[in-house]
N, C-alpha and C positions, 0 to 999 in steps of 0.2 A: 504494500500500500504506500501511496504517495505521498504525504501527509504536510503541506504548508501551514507555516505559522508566522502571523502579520504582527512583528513589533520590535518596538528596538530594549527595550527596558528592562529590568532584572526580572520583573514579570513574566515577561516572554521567555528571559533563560529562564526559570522553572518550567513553564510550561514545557520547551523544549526541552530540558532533562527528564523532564516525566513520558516523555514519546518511546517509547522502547518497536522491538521488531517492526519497523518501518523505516521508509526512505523519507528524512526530514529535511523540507528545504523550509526557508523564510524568507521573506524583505523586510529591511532595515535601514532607517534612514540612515545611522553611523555605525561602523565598523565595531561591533561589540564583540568580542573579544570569546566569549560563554557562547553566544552563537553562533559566532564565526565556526569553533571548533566541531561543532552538532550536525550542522547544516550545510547543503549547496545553498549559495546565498546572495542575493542582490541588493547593492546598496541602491535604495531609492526610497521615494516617498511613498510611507503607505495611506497619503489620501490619495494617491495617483490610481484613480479605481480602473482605468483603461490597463495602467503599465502594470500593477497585480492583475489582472485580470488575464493579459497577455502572457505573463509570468508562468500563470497556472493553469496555461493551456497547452502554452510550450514543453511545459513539463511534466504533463499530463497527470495532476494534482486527484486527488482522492476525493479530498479531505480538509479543509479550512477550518483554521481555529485563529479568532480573531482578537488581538490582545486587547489593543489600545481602544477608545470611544470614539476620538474624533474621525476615523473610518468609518463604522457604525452609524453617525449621526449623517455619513454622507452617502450609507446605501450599499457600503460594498457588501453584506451579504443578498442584498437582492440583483447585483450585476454576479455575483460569483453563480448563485442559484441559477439564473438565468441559461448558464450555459454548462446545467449540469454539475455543479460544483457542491458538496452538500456541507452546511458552514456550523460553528460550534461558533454562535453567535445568534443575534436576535437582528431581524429584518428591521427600515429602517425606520417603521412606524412601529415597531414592539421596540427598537432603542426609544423612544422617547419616554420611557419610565426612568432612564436618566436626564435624556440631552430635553428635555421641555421638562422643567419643573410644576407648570402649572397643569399638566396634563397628568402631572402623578398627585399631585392634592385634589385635582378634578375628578379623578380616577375614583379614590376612598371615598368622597364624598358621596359620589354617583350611587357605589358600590354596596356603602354602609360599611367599609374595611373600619376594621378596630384599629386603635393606632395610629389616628390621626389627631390635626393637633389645628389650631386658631390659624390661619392664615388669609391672605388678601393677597390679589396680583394686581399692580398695576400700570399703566404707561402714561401715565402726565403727572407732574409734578404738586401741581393743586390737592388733589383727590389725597395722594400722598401723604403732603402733610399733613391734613385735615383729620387724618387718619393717628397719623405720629403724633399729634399733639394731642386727643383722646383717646389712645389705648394706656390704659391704665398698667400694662406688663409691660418688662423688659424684654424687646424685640431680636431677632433675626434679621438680616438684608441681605439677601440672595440676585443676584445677577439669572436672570428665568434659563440660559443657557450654558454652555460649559465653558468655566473656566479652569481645568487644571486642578479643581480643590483649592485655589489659592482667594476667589471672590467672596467667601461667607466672611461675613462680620458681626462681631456682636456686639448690640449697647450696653455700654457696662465694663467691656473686655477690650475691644478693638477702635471702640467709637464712643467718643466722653460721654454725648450727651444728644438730644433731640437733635442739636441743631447742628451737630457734624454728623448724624444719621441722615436729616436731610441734605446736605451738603455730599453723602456717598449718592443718594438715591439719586440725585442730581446727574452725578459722576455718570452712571452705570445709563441714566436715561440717553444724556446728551451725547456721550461714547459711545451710544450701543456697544455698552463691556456683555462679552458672549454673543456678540451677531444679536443684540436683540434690543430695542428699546422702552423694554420690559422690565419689572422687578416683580421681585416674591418679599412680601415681608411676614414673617413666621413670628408665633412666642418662642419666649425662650424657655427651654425647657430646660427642668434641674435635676442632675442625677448624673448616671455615668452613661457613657455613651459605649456600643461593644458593635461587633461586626459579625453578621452569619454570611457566609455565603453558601451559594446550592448549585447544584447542578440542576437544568431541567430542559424534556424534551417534549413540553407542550403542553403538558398535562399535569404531570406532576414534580414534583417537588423534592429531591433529595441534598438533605441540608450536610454542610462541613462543619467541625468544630469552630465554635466561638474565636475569637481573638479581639483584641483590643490596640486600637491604634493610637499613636502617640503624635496628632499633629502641629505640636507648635514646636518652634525652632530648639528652643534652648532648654536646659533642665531645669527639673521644678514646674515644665507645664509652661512656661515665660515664651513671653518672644512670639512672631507672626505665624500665623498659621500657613504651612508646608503642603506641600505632598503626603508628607508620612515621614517622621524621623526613625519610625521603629515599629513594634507589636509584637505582644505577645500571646499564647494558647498554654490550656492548662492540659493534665494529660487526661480526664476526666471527657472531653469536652467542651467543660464549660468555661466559668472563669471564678477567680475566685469570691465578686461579688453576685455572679448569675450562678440563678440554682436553676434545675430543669425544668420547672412549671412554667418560667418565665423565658428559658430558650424556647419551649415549645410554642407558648404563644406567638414568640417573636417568627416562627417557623409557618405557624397557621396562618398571620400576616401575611407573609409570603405564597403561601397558598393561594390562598385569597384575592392577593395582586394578580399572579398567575390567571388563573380565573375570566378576574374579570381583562385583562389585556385581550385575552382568548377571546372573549366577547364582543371587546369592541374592536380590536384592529385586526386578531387573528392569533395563532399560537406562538407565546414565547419560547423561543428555544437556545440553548445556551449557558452563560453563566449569569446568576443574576447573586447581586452584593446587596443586603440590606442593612445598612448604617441605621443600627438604633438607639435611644435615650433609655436606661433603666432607669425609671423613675417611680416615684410613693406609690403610684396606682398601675403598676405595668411597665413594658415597654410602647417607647411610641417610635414613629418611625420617622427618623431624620431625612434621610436621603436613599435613593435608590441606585448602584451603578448596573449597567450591562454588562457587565465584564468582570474579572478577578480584580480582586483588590491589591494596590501595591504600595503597601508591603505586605497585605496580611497571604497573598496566594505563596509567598513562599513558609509562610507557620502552615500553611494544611497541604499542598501539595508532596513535600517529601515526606510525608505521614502515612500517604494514600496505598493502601497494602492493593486496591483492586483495580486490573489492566485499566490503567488511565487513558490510551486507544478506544479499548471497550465499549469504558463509557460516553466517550463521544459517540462511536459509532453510534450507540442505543440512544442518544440526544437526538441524533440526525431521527433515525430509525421511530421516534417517537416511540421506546419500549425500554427506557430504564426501569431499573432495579433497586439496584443499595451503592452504594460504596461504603467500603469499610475501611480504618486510620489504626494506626497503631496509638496504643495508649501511651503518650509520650508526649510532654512537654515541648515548647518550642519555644526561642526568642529571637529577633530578629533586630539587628542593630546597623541603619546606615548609616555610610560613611560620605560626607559632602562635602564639598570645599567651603573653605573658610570663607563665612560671609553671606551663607547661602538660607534665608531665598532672595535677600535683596540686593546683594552685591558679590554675588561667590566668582571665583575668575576663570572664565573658560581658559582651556590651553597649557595649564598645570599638568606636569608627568606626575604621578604618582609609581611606585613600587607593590606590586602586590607578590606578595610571597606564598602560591598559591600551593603550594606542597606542603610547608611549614600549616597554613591554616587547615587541612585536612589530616595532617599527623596529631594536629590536636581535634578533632572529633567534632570539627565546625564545616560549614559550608559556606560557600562564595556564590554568589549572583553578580555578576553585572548591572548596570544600568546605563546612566546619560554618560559613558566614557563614548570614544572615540580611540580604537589600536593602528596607527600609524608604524611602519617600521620597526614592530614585535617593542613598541611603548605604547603606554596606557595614558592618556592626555584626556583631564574631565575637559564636559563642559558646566556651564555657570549649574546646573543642575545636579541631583542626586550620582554618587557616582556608583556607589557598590552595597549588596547586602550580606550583612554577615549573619549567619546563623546557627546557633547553637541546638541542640536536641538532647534533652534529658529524661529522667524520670521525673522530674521533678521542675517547675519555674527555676527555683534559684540555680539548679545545677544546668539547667540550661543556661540562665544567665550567665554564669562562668565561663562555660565553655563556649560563649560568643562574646563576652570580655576580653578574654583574654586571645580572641582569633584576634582582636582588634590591631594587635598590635604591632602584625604582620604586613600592617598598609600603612606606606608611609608616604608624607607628603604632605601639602600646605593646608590641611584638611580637618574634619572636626567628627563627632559624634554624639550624640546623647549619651551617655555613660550610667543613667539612671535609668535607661527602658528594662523594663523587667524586673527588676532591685526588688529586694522585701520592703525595704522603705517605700517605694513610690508605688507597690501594688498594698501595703497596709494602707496607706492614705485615701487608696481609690476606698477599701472595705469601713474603711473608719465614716469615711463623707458619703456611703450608700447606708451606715446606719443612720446617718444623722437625719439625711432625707426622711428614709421610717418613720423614723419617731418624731417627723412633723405632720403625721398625718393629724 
């Protein structure tokens, strides 16, 4: 079997590490290094949905699995479909459970899905404020389309006060920040926030263990909200302030989205990420992506005991099963250049000492590098993920502490992803929530 995989990111090397007995090719916008070595491979863009397209005709492709969103939001699994091509992704009207915000809070509403939460869309700036200056809760400001993870802001956290909330809402109007001149403004919701992902081929629903993502820059939770600095999975499943009545819900949500997607635009098929708030009365649902999470796809994919092939095929096939994970801890620590996300320096060599970090019991991912002449050159973005696998969180933490220090170069990391101190503080501030019911 043929088996193409669309991405350039440490994402996509998981994913291509998890490909076994088949012929793995990909495209990539920069020379990555993890899939370089996987893959037949072509540096190009993957919104160029012609030049993938021609890609995996040429090479007479199987099989699509599709990493990144902003292809998805542009349709390539309905030009791949088109001609044959069967994709481990969601067509481009089942993506907008990510890429259209207001289409996924229209969705629950519609639907009656549990797990939804106070929100308003809007595009003109009057209506806006009128709004902002009588909601009595501390707000969310979403930009309606994709940015990267980097466009969410909160009053309170990111934005002083009303009148630099309107002053973003302004931003994101007269910008069209996301293709859109649109906003979402949400409550904000208090609790902790955790990650399922699932696999699904239309119909149903098979959920991956929990993990929890770590998205602002610096330690201690500080600093502007990222990509992803890190995350971690317990070996359990869960996490250690998510117990199972509250995964499950969080799972039946997802069902439920399923569902009704089916209903109104047709069946999702693929990966779907559900970002949610554990909160005093449940989980709610923050966000939705169409795709593996990055970082969290590399905590549950080298877990995966069953043919990760398989289960795509039974995606496409609409006849999945199970997948089953080995009971095992995980923690995942990037490495980014210094300065990063708002001034990190493209063009830095770094050193990875890629034998050294596997003789200690860690693993490496790739990501925003660039391998020029057998060097490893970031760009202004995430460069690499390190991961640890234990029995246990803390001994995972360890053993992806101390991979850390195998990469060397002008570069930084959270040092606290994982820690007992900063997973006690998430359990201590999920009790406090409680006991303000």
């Amino acid at each position: 079997m043929n088996i193409l995989v669309v991405g350039t990111g440490a994402r996509e090397h998981a994913i291509c590490n998890s490909v076994k007995n088949a012929e793995l090719y990909s495209i990539m916008s920069n020379n990555n290094p993890g899939i370089a070595r996987l893959s037949k491979f072509q540096i190009s863009s993957e919104k160029d949905l012609n030049g993938v397209k021609k890609f995996a005709l040429d090479n007479k492709i199987d099989m699509a699995i599709i990493g990144p969103e902003a292809p998805l939001e542009m349709g390539i699994v309905d030009e791949l479909q088109k001609v044959g091509i069967g994709c481990v992704g969601p067509t481009k009207a089942a993506a907008r459970i990510e890429t259209d915000k207001a289409f996924m809070r229209d969705l629950f509403d519609k639907h009656n899905i549990d797990g939804s939460i106070v929100y308003k869309v809007f595009d003109n700036l009057e209506d806006t404020e009128e709004f902002i200056d009588n909601f009595d809760q501390d707000i969310v400001i979403k930009p309606i389309g994709l940015t990267g993870g980097k466009g969410v802001k909160i009053v309170g956290e990111h934005l002083e006060d009303g009148q630099a909330a309107k002053n973003y809402v302004k931003e994101i109007i007269e910008n069209k920040i996301s293709g859109h001149a649109q906003v979402v403004i949400e409550e904000r919701l208090l609790g902790e926030e955790f990650t399922v992902q699932a696999f699904v081929d239309g119909n149903k629903v098979v959920p991956m263990p929990a993990a929890q993502d770590h998205p602002h820059a610096y330690e201690g939770d500080q600093g502007p909200i990222t990509g992803g600095m890190g995350s971690y999975s317990d070996n359990n499943g869960l996490l250690p302030f998510l117990d199972k009545k509250n995964y499950d819900k969080s799972v039946k949500i997802m069902q439920d989205t399923v569902n009704a997607v089916k209903n109104e635009v047709g069946p999702y098929k693929g990966i779907l990420y559900g970002q949610f708030m554990l909160c005093k009365d449940g989980p709610k649902l923050v966000e939705y992506n169409a795709r593996f999470g990055d970082p969290e796809a590399m905590n549950v994919l080298p877990l995966l005991k069953t043919d990760f092939v398989g289960i795509c095929e039974s995606i496409i096939d609409g006849n999945i099963k199970k997948a089953e994970f080995e009971k095992k801890a995980t923690v995942c620590k990037y490495i980014v250049p210094k300065g990063y996300p708002e001034s990190g320096k493209a063009g830095q060599v770094i050193d990875v000492n890629e034998s050294k970090i596997y003789q200690n019991s860690a693993l490496v991912y790739y990501a925003a590098v660039n391998q020029i002449d057998n060097k490893i050159y970031t760009s202004a973005s995430r460069a690499l993920g390190i991961v640890g696998i234990g029995d246990s969180i803390s001994e995972a933490e360890k053993i992806c502490e101390n991979a850390t220090k195998y990469v060397q170069g002008d570069i930084y990391h959270r040092k606290d992803v994982g820690t007992n101190d900063l997973i006690q503080k998430r359990v201590e501030h999920m009790k406090s929530i409680r006991k303000s019911q």
